[in-house]
C-alpha positions in Angstrom: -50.2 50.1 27.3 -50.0 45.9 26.6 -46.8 47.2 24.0 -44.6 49.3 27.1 -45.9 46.8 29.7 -44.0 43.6 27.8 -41.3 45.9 26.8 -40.9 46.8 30.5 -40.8 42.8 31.3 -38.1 42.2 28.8 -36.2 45.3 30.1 -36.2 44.5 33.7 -35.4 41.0 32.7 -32.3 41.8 31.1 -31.1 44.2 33.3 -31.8 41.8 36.3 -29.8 38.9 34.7 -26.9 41.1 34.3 -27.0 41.8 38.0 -27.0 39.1 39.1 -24.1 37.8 36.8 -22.4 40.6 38.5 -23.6 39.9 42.0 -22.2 36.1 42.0 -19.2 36.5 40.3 -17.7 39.8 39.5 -18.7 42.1 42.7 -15.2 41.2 43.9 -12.5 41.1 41.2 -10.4 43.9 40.7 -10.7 44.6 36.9 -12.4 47.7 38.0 -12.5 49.1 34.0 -13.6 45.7 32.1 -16.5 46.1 34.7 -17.5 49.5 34.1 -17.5 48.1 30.4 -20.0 45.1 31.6 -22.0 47.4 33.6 -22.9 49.8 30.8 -23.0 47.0 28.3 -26.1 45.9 30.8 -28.1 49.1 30.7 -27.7 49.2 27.0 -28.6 45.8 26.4 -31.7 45.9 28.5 -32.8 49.6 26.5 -32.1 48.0 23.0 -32.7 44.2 23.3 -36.5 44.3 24.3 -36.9 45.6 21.0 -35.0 42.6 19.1 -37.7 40.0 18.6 -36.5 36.0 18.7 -38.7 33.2 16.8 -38.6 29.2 17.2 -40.2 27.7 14.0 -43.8 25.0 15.1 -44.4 22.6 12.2 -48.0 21.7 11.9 -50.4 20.1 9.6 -51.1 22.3 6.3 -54.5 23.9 6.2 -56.9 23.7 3.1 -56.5 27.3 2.0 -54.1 30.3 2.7 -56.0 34.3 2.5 -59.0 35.9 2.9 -61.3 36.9 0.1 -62.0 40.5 1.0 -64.0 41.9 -1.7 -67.9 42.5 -0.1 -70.5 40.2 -1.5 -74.5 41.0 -0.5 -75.8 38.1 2.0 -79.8 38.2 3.0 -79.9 39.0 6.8 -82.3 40.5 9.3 -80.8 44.0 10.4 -79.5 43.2 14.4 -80.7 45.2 17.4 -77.3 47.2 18.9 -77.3 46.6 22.9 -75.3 48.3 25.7 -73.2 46.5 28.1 -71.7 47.6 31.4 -68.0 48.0 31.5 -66.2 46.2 34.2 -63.9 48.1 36.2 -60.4 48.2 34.9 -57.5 47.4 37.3 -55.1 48.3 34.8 -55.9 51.9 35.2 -54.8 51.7 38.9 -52.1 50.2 38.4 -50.7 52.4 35.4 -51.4 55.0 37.7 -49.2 53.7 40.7 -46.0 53.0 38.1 -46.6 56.5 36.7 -46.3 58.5 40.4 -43.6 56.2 41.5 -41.9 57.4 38.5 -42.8 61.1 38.5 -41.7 60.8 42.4 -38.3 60.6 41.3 -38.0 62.4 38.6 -39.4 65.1 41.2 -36.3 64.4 43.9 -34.0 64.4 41.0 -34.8 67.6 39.7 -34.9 69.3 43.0 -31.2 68.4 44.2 -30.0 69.7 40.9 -32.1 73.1 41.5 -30.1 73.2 45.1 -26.7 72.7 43.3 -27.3 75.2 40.7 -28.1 77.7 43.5 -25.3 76.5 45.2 -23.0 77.1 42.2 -24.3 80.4 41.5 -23.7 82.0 44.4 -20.7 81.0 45.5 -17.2 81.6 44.0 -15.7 79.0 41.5 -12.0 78.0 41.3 -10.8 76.1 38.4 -8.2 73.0 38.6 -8.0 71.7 35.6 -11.0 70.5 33.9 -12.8 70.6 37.5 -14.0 73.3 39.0 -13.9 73.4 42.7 -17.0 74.9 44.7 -15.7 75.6 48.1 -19.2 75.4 50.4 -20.5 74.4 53.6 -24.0 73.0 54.0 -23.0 69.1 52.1 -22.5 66.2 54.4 -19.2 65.0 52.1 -17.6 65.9 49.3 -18.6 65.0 46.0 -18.8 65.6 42.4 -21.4 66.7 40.2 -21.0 66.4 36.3 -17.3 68.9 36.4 -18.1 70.5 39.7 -16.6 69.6 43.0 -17.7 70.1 46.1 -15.7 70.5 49.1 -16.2 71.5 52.4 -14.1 74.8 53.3 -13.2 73.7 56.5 -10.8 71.1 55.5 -7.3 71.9 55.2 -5.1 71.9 51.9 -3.5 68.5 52.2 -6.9 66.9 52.5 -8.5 69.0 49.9 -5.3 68.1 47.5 -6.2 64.4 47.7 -9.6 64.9 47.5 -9.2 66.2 44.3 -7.0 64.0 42.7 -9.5 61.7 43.8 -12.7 63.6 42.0 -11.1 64.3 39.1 -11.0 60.6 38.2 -14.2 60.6 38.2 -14.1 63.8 35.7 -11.8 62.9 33.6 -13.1 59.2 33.0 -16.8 61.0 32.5 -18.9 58.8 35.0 -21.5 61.0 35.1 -22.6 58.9 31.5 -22.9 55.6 33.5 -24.9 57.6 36.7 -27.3 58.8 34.4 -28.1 56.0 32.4 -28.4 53.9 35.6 -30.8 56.9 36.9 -33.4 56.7 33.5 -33.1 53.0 33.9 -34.0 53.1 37.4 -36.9 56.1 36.8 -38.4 53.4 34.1 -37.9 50.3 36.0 -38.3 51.6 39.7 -40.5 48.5 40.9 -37.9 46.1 39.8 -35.4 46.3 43.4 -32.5 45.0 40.5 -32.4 48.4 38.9 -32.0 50.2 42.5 -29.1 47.3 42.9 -27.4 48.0 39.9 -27.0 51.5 40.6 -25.1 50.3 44.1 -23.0 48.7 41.6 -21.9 51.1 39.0 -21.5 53.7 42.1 -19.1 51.4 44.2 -17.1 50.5 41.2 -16.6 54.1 40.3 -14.9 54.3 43.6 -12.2 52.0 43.1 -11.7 53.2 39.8 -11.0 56.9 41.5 -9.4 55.4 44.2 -6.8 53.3 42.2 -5.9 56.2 39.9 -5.8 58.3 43.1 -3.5 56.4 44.6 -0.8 56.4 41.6 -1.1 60.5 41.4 -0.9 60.7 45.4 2.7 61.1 46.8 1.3 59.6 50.5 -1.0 57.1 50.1 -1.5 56.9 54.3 -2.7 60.6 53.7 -5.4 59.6 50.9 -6.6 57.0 53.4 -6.6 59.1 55.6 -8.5 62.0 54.5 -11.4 58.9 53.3 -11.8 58.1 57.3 -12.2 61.7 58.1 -15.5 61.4 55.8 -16.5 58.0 56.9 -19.9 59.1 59.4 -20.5 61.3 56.1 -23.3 60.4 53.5 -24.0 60.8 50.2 -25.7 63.8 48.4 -27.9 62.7 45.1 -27.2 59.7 42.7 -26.4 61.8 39.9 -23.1 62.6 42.0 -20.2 60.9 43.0 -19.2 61.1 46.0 -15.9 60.6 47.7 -17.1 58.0 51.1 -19.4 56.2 48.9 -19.2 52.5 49.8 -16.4 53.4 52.9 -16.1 50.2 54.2 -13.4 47.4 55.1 -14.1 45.7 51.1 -13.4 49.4 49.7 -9.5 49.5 51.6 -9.3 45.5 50.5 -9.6 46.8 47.3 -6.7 49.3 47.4 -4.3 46.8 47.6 -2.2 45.6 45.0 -2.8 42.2 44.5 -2.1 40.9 41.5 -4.7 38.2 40.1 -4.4 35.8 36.6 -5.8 37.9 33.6 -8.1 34.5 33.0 -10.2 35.9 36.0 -11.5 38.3 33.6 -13.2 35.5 31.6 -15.8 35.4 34.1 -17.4 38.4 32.4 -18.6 35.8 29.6 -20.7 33.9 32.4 -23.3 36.3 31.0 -23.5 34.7 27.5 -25.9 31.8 29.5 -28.1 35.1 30.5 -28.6 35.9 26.7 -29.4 32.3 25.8 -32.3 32.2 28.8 -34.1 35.5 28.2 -33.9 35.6 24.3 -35.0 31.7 25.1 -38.0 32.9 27.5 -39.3 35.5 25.4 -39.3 34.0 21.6 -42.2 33.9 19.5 -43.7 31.0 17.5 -43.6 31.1 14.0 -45.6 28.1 12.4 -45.0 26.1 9.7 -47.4 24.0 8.0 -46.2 20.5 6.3 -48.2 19.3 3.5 -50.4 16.1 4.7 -49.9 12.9 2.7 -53.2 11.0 3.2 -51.8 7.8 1.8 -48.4 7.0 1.3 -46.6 3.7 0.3 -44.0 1.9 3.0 -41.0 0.3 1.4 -42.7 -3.1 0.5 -45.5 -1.3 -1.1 -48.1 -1.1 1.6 -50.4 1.7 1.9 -50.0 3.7 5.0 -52.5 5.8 6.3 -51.7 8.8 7.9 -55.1 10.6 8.6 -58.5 8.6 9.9 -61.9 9.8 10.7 -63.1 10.9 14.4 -66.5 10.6 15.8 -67.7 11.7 19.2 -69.8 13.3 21.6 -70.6 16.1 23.4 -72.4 16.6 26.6 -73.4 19.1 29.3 -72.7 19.3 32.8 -75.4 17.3 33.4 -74.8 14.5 30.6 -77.3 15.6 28.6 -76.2 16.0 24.8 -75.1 19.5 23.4 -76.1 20.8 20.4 -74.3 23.4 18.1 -70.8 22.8 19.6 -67.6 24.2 17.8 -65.0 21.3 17.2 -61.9 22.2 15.3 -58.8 20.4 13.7 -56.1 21.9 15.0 -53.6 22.8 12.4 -56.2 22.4 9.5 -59.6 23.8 8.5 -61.4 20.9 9.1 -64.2 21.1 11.7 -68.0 20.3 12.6 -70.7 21.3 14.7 -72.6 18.6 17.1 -75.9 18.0 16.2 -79.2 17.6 18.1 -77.6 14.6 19.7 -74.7 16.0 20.7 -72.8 14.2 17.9 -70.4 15.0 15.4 -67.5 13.2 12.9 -65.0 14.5 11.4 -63.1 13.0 8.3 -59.0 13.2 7.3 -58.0 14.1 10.7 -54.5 14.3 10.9 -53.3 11.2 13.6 -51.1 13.7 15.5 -54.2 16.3 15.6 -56.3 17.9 18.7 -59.5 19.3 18.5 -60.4 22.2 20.1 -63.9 22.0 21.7 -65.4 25.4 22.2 -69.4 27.2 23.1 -69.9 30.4 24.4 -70.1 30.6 28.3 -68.2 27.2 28.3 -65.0 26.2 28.9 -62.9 25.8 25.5 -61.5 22.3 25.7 -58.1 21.3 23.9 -57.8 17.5 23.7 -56.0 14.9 21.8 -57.7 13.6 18.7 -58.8 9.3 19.0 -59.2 7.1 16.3 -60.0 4.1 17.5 -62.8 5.1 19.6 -65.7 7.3 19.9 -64.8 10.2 22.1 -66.7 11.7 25.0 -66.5 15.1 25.8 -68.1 17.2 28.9 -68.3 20.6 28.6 -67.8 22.6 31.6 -69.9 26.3 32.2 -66.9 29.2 32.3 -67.7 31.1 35.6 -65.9 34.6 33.9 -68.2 34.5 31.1 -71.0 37.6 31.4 -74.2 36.1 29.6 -75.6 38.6 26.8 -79.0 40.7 27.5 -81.6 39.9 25.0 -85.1 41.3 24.9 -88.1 39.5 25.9 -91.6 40.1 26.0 -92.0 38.6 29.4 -90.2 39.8 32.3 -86.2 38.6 32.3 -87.1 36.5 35.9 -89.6 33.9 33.4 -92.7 35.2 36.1 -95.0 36.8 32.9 -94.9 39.6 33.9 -94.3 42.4 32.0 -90.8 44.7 32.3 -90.3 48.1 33.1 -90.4 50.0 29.8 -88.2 53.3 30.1 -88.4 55.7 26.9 -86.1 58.0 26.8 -85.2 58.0 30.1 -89.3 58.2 31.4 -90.8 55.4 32.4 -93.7 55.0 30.2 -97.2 52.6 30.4 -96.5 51.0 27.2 -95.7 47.4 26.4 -93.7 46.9 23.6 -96.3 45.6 21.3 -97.5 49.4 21.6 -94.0 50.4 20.4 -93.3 50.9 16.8 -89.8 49.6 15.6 -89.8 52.6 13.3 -89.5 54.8 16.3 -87.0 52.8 17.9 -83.2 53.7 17.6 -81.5 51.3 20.6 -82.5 49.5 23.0 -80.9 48.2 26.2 -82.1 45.6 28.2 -81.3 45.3 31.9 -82.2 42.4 34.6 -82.2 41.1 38.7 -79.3 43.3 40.0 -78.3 45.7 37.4 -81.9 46.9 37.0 -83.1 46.8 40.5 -79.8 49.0 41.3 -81.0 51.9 39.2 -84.8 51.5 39.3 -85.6 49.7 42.9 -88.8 47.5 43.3 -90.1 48.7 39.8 -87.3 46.9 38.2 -87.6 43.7 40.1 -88.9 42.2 36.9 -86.5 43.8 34.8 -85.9 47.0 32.4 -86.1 47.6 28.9 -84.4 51.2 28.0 -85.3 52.9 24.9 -83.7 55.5 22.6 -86.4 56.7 20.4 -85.0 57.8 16.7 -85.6 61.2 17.6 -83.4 61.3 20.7 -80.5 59.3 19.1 -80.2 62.5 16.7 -80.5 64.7 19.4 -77.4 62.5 21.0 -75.6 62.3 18.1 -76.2 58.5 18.3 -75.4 56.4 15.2 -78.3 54.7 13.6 -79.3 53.8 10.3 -81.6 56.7 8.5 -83.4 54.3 7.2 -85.0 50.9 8.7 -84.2 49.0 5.5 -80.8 49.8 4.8 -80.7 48.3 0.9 -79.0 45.6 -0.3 -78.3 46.3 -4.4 -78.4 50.2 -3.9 -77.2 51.6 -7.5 -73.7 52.3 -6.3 -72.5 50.0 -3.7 -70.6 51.7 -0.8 -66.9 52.1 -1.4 -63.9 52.0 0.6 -61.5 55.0 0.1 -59.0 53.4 -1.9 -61.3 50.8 -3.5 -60.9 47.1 -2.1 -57.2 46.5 -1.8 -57.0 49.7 0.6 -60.0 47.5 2.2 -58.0 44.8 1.8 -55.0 46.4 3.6 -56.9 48.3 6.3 -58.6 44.6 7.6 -55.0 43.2 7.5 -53.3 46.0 9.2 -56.1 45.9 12.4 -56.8 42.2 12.4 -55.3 40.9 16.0 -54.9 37.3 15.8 -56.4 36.5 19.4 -52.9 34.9 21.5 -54.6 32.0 22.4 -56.1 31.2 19.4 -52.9 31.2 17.8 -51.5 28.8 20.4 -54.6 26.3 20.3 -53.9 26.7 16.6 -57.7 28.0 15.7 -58.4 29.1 11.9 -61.3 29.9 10.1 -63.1 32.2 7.9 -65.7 34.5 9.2 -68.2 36.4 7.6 -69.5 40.1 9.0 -72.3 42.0 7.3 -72.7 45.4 8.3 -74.2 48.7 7.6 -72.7 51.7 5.8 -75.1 54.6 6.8 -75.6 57.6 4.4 -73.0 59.5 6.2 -70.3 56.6 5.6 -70.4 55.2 9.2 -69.9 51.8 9.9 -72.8 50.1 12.2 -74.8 47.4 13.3 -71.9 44.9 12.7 -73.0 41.4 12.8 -71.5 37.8 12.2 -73.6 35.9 9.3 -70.8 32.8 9.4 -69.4 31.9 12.1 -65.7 30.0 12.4 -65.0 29.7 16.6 -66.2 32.5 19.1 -62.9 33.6 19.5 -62.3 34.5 16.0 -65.8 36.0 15.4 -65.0 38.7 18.5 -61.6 39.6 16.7 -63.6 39.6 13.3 -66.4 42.0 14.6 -63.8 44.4 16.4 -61.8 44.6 13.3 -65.0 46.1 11.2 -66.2 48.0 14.2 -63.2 49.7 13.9 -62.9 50.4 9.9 -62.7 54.2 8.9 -65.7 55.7 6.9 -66.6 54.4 3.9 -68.1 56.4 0.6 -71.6 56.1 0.9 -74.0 54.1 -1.3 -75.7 56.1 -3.9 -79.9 55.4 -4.8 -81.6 57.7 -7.5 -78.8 60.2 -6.9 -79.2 60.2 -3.0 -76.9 59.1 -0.6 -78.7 55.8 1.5 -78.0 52.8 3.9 -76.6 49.9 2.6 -75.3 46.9 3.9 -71.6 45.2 3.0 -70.5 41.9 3.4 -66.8 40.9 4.6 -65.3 37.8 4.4 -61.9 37.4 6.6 -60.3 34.4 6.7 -57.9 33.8 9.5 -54.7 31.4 9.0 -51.7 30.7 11.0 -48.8 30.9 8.4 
């Protein structure tokens, strides 16, 4: 969805630049072939060029290290307790669905004209003139011409219908049906953007004065030709995959049936689109970073030493000034970085002098500020008013009162406190609080709800859980990717997204995820053991959550729980 919505963007962008190039400076000149070549040359460009890819190169500071060490290493951890969290509604469904009727609406008027035409064309009886053939019915506001068909009214007498057709079989002969439907697909994919509904105005009006100029040349009495266009003037056309002959009957289409003869220079203008190139492919490039070794110490020419990197100290505080503890900062650009301390405190050593540190905590703010040397910094930290806080279970009630939550087992409300619960029954559990759980449960809720899936129900479910409690940590045979560990290697790389605006605050780190392989091969209970930056453990954890099966670990010939251990090291190269 994210991958057709940009490519949609870049489409409509191209296509709309091309417009308006043509809007401002063509619309009027009277090199009606060079601008059938432009116009095409814009639908083209704008179906092929959202797929061509532009990058501008970034030069920052060289990192420690480069790769991730992939192969899994045991690391002592308590096994995690999985919890459920409510989706938020997604918009995006709404909207897809809005685009996709607004598309099938026109593929659904479009498909119904052509059934009336073929009726049309199969009951009636066909003439042929050349390469057209002529379908003599009434029942059409004008005449027009569909693909080699042309449709004329049989009313009209043979003078009129004699330049009619020398005026449709332009259109034949120089095959506009290709432009009308390109411009039709275009204007199916791109129907919100009101440039693709112009540009088909455009490529339909210039058809015209292509016909009519060739029509004119073939015609022995050009009065008659105009002629028989004012007899269809109150007329109107049929469907856009047609041409039709009093499209665009207006003063400007007579203007343009005069021979006026205009410097061949004019037709330069069609290069004012080569700005339109430099702006989009400009707008939608991609940064590709570069790192530059940093020189610590370096001599100037009389000798002197030169330092180019210094240490930062500073502090970080709460919204209420007190100091915050376990704070992310990072270098960007490097793999330097420290945590505050109790104090709120934290120094950081070799710091690049054109660096910034990123300043980051869950349910904060992240902070991206220029890195000071000669000072000690102080830095607030504001609360993020997007981020959800995470349930956790408590033994007293989620509002602090002491009393004790609603215990639901299995979807029955039970009597028991969860001292009177044994963890070896326990599969899941959920915890809910003030709103979500009064909203299910009412008044019994008001002091919160833990849910429980007993082990028992989870298999009934078809719930992953771990068959055992104490998945092992030195089973005899480890678990094993298909492939071994470069297929591991490759499968991490391939589903790894580095998170956009990590990239751009220039965030790296390594992150460590142990997880459990059950005896079936199922990854679970994923969990980060070191942490980098928030952002960078999310994309971490949704990478393992989202491995294939592994090959179970083995323990006195039976297949068991076991945990793994990934490293993955994220770099900006």
């Amino acid at each position: 969805m994210e991958a057709f919505t940009i490519y949609l963007l870049k489409s409509a962008s191209w296509l709309t630049g091309f417009a308006l190039v043509y809007l401002l400076f063509l619309r009027n000149e009277r090199f009606f072939m060079l601008k059938r070549v432009y116009l095409i040359a814009g639908m083209l460009v704008s179906i092929i060029f959202p797929f061509i890819s532009v990058h501008y190169q970034v030069e920052l500071p060289a990192p420690e290290g480069y790769g991730a060490d992939l192969i899994p290493a045991a690391v002592p951890v308590n096994a995690p307790v999985q919890q459920f969290a409510t989706e938020s509604f997604d918009y995006r469904a709404i909207l897809l669905f809005l685009y996709l009727s607004g598309t099938v609406f026109l593929i659904y008027k479009i498909v119904r004209h052509i059934i009336v035409l073929y009726k049309t064309i199969k009951k009636v009886s066909i003439n042929n003139k050349g390469p057209a053939k002529l379908v003599r019915v009434s029942g059409f506001p004008t005449s027009f011409t569909f693909f080699n068909y042309v449709f004329i009214d049989p009313s009209l007498g043979e003078t009129e219908v004699e330049e009619i057709m020398n005026h449709e079989l332009v259109h034949i002969k120089q095959k506009h049906w290709f432009d009308l439907m390109m411009v039709e697909i275009l204007r199916m994919v791109q129907w919100v953007n009101p440039f693709a509904w112009i540009y088909t105005g455009f490529i339909r009006q210039n058809h015209e004065y292509l016909a009519d100029e060739a029509a004119l040349r073939n015609t022995s009495n050009p009065a008659i030709y105009r002629a028989a266009l004012v007899n269809q003037l109150f007329n109107s056309p049929v469907i856009s995959l047609s041409n039709s002959l009093n499209y665009s009957l207006n003063k400007k289409r007579f203007d343009m049936m005069k021979k006026i003869i205009t410097s061949p220079y004019r037709k330069l203008k069609v290069l004012l689109i080569i700005p339109v190139f430099a702006i989009v492919l400009y707008a939608f490039a991609t940064p590709e970073y570069k790192y530059l070794t940093t020189v610590l110490n370096t001599q100037s020419k009389d000798g002197a030493s030169i330092t180019t990197a210094g240490e930062v100290r500073g502090i970080v505080l709460k919204e209420d000034n007190t100091p915050f503890e376990g704070v992310f900062v990072v270098v960007t650009g490097t793999n330097a970085r420290a945590t505050t301390d109790a104090s709120g405190n934290f120094t950081i050593s070799n710091v690049p002098k054109e660096a910034s540190l990123v300043i980051s905590q869950v349910g904060y703010k992240t902070q991206f500020i220029k890195a000071e040397f000669t000072s000690k910094m102080t830095i607030n930290l504001m609360k993020d008013p997007d981020y959800i806080e995470p349930m956790q279970i408590r033994s007293t009630s989620p509002g602090g009162t002491g009393s004790n939550p609603l215990v639901v087992i299995d979807g029955i409300i039970s009597d028991k406190g969860m001292k009177d619960i044994s963890s070896a029954d326990v599969a899941r559990v959920t915890v809910l609080k003030d709103k979500n759980a009064t909203d299910i449960y009412g008044e019994k809720g008001k002091d919160g709800v833990i849910e429980i899936i007993s082990t028992k129900k989870a298999a009934e479910l078809g719930i992953k859980v771990p068959s055992s409690k104490f998945p092992l940590e030195n089973p005899e045979k480890k678990p094993e990717f298909p492939g071994g560990n470069a297929e591991l290697m490759r499968a991490i790389s391939n589903q790894t997204q580095y998170p956009a605006e990590a990239k751009k605050l220039g965030l790296q780190g390594r992150v460590v995820i142990k997880f459990v392989v059950t005896a079936e091969g199922k990854v679970i209970d994923a969990k980060v053991v070191e942490s980098a930056v928030p952002i960078l453990d999310s994309a971490a954890l949704s990478t393992v959550n989202s491995l294939p099966d592994f090959i179970p670990a083995e323990q006195e010939g039976k297949t068991v729980d076991a945990y793994v251990t990934v490293p993955i090291t994220f770099t900006i190269r």
